[in-house]
C-alpha positions in Angstrom: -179.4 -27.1 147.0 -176.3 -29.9 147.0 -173.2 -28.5 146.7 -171.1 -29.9 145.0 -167.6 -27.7 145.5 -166.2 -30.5 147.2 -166.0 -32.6 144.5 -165.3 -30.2 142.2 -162.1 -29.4 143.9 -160.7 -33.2 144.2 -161.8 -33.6 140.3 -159.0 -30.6 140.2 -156.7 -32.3 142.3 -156.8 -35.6 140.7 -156.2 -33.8 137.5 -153.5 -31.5 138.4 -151.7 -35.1 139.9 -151.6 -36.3 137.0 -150.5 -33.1 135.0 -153.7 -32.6 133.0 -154.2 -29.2 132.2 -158.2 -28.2 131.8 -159.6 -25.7 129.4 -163.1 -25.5 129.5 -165.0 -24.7 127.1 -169.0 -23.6 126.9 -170.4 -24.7 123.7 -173.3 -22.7 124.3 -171.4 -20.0 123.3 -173.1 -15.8 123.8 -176.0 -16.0 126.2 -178.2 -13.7 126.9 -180.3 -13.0 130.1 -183.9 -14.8 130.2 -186.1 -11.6 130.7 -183.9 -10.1 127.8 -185.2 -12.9 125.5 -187.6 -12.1 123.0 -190.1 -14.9 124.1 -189.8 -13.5 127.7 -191.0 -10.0 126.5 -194.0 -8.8 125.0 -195.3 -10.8 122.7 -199.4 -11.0 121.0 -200.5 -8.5 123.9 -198.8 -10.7 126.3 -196.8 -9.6 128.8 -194.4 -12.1 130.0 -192.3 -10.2 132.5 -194.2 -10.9 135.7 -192.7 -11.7 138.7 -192.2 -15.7 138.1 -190.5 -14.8 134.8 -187.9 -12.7 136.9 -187.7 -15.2 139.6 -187.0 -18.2 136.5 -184.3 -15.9 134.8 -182.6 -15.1 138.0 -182.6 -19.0 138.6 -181.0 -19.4 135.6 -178.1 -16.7 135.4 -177.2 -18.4 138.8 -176.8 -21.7 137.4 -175.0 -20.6 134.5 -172.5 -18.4 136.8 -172.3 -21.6 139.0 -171.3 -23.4 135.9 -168.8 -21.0 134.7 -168.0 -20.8 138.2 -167.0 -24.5 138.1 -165.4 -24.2 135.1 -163.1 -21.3 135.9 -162.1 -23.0 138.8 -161.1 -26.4 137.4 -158.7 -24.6 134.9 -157.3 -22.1 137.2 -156.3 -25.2 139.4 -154.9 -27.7 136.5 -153.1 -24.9 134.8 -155.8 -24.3 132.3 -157.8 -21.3 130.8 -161.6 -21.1 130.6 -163.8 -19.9 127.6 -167.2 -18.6 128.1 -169.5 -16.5 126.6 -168.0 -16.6 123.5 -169.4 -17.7 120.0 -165.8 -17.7 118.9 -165.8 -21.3 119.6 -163.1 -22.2 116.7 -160.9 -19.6 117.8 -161.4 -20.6 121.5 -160.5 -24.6 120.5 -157.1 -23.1 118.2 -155.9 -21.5 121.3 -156.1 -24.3 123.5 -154.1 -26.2 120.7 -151.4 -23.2 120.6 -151.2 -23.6 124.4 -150.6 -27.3 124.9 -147.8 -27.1 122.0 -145.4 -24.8 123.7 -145.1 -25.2 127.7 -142.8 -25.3 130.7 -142.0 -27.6 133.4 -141.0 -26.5 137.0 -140.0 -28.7 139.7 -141.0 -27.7 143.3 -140.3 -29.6 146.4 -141.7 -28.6 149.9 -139.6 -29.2 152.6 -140.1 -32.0 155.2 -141.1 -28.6 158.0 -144.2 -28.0 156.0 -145.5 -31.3 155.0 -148.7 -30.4 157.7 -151.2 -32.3 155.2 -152.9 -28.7 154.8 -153.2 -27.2 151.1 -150.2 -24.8 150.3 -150.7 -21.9 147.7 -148.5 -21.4 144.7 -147.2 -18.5 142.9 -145.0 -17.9 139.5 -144.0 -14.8 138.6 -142.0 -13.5 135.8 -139.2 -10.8 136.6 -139.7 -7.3 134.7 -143.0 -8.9 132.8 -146.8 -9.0 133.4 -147.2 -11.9 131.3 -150.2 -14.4 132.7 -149.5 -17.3 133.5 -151.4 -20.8 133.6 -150.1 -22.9 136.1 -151.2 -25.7 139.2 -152.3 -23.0 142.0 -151.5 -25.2 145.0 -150.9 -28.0 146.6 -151.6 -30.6 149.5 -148.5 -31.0 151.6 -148.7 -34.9 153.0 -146.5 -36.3 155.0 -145.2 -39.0 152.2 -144.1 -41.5 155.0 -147.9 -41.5 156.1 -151.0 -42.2 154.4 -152.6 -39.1 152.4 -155.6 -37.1 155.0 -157.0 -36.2 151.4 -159.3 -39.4 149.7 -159.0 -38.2 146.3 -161.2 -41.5 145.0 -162.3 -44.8 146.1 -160.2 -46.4 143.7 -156.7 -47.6 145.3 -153.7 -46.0 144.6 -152.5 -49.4 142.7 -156.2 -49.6 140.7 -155.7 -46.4 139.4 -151.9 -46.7 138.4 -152.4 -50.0 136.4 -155.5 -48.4 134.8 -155.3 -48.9 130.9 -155.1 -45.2 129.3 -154.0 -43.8 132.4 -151.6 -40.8 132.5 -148.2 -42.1 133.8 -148.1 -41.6 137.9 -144.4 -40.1 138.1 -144.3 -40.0 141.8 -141.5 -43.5 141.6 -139.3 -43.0 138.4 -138.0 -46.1 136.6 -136.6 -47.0 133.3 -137.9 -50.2 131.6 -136.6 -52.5 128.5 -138.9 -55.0 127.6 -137.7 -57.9 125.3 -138.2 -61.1 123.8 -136.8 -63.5 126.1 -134.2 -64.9 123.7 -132.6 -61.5 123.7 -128.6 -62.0 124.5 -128.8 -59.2 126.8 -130.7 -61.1 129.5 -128.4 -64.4 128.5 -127.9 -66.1 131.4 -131.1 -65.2 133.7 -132.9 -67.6 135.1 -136.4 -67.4 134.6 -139.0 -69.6 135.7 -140.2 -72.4 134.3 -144.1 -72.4 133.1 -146.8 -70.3 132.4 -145.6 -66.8 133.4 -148.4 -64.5 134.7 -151.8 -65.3 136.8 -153.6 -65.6 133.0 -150.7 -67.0 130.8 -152.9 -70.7 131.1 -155.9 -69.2 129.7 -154.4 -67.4 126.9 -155.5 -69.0 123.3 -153.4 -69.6 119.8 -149.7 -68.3 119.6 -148.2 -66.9 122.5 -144.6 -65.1 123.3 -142.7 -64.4 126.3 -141.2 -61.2 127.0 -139.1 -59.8 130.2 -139.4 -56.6 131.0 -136.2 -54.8 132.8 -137.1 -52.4 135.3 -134.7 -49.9 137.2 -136.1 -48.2 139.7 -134.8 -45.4 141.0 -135.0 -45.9 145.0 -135.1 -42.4 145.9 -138.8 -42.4 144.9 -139.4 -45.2 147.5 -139.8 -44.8 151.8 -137.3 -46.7 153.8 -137.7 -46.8 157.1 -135.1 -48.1 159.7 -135.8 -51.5 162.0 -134.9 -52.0 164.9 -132.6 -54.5 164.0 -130.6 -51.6 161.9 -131.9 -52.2 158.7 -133.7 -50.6 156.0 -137.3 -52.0 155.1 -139.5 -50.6 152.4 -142.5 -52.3 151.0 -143.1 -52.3 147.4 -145.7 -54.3 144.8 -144.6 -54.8 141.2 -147.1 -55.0 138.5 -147.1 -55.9 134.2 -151.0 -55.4 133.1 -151.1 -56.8 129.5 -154.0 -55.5 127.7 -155.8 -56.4 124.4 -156.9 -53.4 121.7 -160.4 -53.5 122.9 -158.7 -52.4 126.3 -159.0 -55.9 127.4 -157.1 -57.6 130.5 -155.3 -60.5 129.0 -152.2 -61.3 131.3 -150.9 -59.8 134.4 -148.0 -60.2 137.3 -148.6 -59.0 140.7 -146.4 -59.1 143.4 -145.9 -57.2 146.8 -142.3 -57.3 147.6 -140.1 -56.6 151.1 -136.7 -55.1 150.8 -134.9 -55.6 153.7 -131.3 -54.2 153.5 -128.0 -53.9 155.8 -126.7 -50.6 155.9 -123.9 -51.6 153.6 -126.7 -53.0 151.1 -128.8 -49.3 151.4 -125.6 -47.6 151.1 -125.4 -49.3 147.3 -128.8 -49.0 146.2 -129.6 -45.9 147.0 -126.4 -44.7 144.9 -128.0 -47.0 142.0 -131.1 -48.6 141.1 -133.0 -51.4 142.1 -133.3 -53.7 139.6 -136.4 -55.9 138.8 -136.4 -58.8 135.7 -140.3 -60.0 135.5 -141.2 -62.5 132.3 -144.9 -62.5 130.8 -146.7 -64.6 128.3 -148.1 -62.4 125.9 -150.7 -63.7 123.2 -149.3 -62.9 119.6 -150.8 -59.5 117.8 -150.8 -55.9 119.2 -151.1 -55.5 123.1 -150.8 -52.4 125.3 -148.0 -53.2 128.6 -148.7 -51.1 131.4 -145.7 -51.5 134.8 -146.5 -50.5 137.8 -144.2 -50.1 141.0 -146.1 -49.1 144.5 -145.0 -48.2 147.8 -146.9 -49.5 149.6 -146.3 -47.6 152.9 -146.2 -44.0 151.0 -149.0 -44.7 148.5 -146.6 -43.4 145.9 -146.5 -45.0 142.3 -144.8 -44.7 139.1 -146.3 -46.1 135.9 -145.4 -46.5 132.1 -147.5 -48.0 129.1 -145.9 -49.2 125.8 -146.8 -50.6 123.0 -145.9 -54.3 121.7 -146.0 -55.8 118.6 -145.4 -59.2 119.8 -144.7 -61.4 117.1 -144.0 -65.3 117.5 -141.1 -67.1 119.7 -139.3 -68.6 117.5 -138.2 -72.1 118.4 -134.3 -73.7 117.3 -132.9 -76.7 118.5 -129.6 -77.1 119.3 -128.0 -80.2 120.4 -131.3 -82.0 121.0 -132.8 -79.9 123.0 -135.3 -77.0 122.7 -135.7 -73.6 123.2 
């Protein structure tokens, strides 16, 4: 038989790294045994309890225990609860609800002497209470200056991030703005001249263009130190403009090097590092997903927002136009 508790265990991780919690539940509701079934028994002077009956039930209580199996571990691992054999299905559906509205987050960071790539146990206990609790029950512990031992997914760590619908990836924080580009606060940027993104060309009736402020907070991203005495990190910047049928319509991608004297590193790691990207956005309802990478970590932060963009308005003044 294929066994499939390998992938069962990195559809846990994947979900537990991006904070979804898991409650499974069987809509199949009370089972019974097979050979306790009334059209395994007795039946018109029948008798439908021979040995291939048994063998076919058995079969079939392990499947169902492999299921629940499954299921109980995929919850236990996202910080979920499971719900079998149960025809209370309602009820079971009402408590997940009552869960998800009330809920704690705790912050734990391993330290840099037990990042072995291995998978670390976790353990939350209340003081004085017996209270259980749903929580993530571990963790992989990867070097974040290499890349990850564990392939959670073909899909690169950039694919996934820019994914429309995605949970945010929280691994790089950042705070964005994104605004029409006649907005006085970004008076005085210079922004280039033309199409702005790799489909602005393509894109049909009324368009817009809007900037989008990002600062990033830096101690999300991996410097490492040159040999020259710098600090180099790698990092690719990405605005994913999509349509309400989930459709790609515009997009910036860039990889960019920072390569900073100590002086430089000394003032951006005490701030932010600041990003201004513009993008031609077709008029109507669109979905802006930003995306930084690190490329050397394979760590990501991402943020979607909605925009109503409505259309530029043009003035002239002094003869020329805007």
């Amino acid at each position: 038989m294929r066994d499939y508790s390998d992938d069962v265990r990195r559809t846990a991780e994947l979900l537990s790294a991006s904070r979804i919690a898991v409650y499974p539940v069987d809509a199949r509701g009370l089972t019974s045994p097979m050979f306790a079934q009334a059209s395994t028994n007795t039946f018109g002077g029948r008798d439908n309890t021979g040995p291939g009956v048994v063998a076919k039930s058995n079969a079939a209580e392990d499947e169902k225990m492999n299921e629940h199996s499954s299921m109980r571990q995929i919850a236990e691992q996202t910080g979920g609860q499971e719900y079998v054999n149960t025809n209370a299905l309602a009820a079971a559906v009402a408590s997940v609800v009552e869960h998800g509205s009330d809920y704690y987050t705790v912050g734990f960071v391993p330290s840099s002497a037990s990042l072995d790539g291995k998978f670390h146990r976790l353990q939350v206990k209340l003081d004085g209470v017996s209270y259980k609790l749903a929580y993530r029950r571990g963790y992989f512990a990867d070097d974040p200056g290499k890349s990850p031992e564990h392939d959670l997914g073909k899909q690169s760590t950039m694919s996934l991030a820019a994914m429309h619908g995605e949970p945010p990836a929280t691994q790089i924080l950042f705070q964005a703005r994104v605004m029409t580009a006649d907005d006085p606060q970004i008076k005085g940027v210079k922004l280039p001249d033309g199409p702005a993104g790799a489909m602005a060309a393509a894109l049909k009736g009324p368009v817009s263009r809007y900037v989008v402020d990002m600062q990033i907070d830096p101690k999300g991203v991996l410097f490492q130190k040159t040999p020259e005495g710098t600090e180099m990190a790698a990092v690719e910047l990405a605005l994913i403009a999509y349509d309400g049928d989930g459709k790609r319509v515009n997009y910036f991608d860039k990889p960019v090097t920072l390569n900073l004297k100590p002086e430089q590193y000394a003032r951006v790691m005490a701030g932010k590092i600041p990003a201004i990207v513009p993008l031609d956005l077709p008029v109507g309802r669109v979905a802006l997903r930003m995306v930084i990478l690190d490329r050397a970590a394979g760590r990501a932060g991402s943020l979607e927002v909605p925009v109503a963009v409505a259309p530029a308005v043009r003035q002239t003044l002094a003869g020329d136009s805007h």
